[in-house]
C-alpha positions, 0 to 999 in steps of 0.5 A: 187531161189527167185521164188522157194521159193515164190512158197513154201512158197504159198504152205505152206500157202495154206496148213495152211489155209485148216487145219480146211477143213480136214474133219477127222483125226486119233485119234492119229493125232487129238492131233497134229492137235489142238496143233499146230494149236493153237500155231498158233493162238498164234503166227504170222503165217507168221513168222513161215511160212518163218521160216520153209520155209527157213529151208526147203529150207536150206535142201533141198540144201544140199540134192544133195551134200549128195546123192553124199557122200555116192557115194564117201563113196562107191568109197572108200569102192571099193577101199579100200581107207582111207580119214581123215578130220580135222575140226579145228578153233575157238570155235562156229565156226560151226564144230560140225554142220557141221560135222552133216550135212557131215554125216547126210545120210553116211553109219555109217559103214564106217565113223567115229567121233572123239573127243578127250578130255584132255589126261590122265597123261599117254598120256601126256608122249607119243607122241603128234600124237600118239592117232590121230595116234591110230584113223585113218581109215582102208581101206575104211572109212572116219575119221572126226575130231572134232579139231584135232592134230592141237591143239598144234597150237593154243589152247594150245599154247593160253591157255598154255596147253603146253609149248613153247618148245612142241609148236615149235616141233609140228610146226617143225614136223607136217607136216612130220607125215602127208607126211608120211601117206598120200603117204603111197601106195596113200591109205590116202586122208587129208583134212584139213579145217579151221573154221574162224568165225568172232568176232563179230558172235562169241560173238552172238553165245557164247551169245545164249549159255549162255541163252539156256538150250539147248546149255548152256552145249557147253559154256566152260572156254576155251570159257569164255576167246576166246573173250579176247584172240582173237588177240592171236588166230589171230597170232597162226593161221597165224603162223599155216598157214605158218608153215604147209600149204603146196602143199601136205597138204593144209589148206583150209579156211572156212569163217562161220558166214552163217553156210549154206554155209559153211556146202555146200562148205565144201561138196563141199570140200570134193567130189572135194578132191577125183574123184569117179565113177557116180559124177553127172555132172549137180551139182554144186561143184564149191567152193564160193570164198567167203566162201572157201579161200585157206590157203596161200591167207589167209596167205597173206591177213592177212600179208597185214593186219599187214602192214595196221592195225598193226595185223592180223584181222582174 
């Protein structure tokens, strides 16, 4: 990997250097030829070269497992299969990212996120699961969902969105609903992923929200209080994993203070969760140990912690 990326960065430089040598350029090139060639005159060049190197490289790695996506996306348009992912986890954990990346190349088709917001006065009265339940897929498309019915397990529990008896119900019935649709004629893949994101990453990542304009409209209430309510999320998500971490709906953790690897080994996730037609033999899709913790060896992890640190650290 190292020589690889020595090699392309000597690339990159070579090409750097033999900017002033192009002899002429379109009328409508030269603009950005000067432009950036004075932004870096300005700046070290050298900075900017392992900086769009690594992000080159940071691409081009995902590139394989995205080719092979649109292989299962296919699979499951011949088969008429339905896949549903649950992105769920602390906020600034990385889901959103992610979720870009998974379908950056998919066929729009055939895939789908949602987002759900605050639910109207009339949804407060329904059913918890019924507008999830309003937005799974037809035969053949991918589902993804940027925080999902698992919120009742955690954040509004945390931030007293609903009250304790709500809570336990969910907890009680959960995993029911998803048994039933999951075996309905083997049609429904669930996936259920869950970003872990350390404290301190988050505090860095909440920080470059509050300071780029950019990122400054992701920075919410709910947010503002994450740090402060941390130890109270720690035991939501435990009791989350030993309520409804099971052998047919497993969770599966997701350690992303490296944003990268958690955007690879969740596609690894992904195309393991479903055999398909022309896999490529030769990639990769091994999980990282490191990165991909199966829910019940968090659970037990952070039972240990309890007994060593008096908590679950998360």
């Amino acid at each position: 990997m190292a020589k690889k990326i020595e090699k392309r960065s000597k690339i990159i430089e070579e090409v750097l250097r033999g900017l002033d040598a192009v002899p002429s350029l379109p009328e409508v090139d030269s603009y950005y030829h000067d432009t950036i060639y004075n932004i870096l005159n300005e700046r070290h060049k050298e900075e900017i070269v392992k900086a769009s190197l690594i992000k080159y490289y940071k691409a081009e790695d995902l590139k394989p497992y995205q080719v092979e996506l649109i292989k299962l996306q296919a699979h499951l348009e011949r088969t008429g299969k339905k896949m549903i992912i649950l992105f769920d986890g602390r906020d600034a954990s990385g889901k959103g990212g992610t979720i870009r990346r998974v379908t950056r190349y998919m066929n729009e088709k055939h895939y789908r996120v949602v987002a759900l917001g605050k639910p109207n006065s009339v949804q407060q009265t329904e059913l918890h699961m019924k507008r999830y339940i309003e937005q799974f897929p037809r035969a053949g498309e991918i589902v993804l969902f940027d925080r999902s019915w698992y919120k009742r397990a955690m954040v509004e529990p945390v931030m007293e969105f609903c009250s304790n008896e709500q809570y336990r119900r969910f907890l009680k019935k959960v995993t029911l609903y998803e048994n039933n649709f999951i075996f309905d004629a083997g049609k429904t893949v669930l996936l259920k992923l869950y970003f872990s994101v350390s404290k301190e990453e988050q505090a860095s990542r909440f920080e470059r929200r509050r300071n780029d304009p950019l990122r400054k409209w992701k920075l919410s209430e709910v947010d503002l209080q994450a740090q402060d309510l941390w130890d109270e999320f720690c035991k939501k998500k435990m009791i989350m994993l030993k309520k409804t971490h099971t052998k047919d709906c497993p969770w599966w953790i997701i350690k992303s203070d490296d944003k990268h690897l958690a955007r690879r080994e969740t596609m690894k996730l992904i195309l393991r969760s479903v055999k398909y037609l022309g896999r490529k033999r030769s990639l990769d899709f091994a999980p990282d140990s490191e990165v991909v913790v199966p829910g019940d060896v968090e659970l037990k992890r952070m039972k240990r912690q309890i007994k060593q640190f008096g908590k679950p650290l998360c």
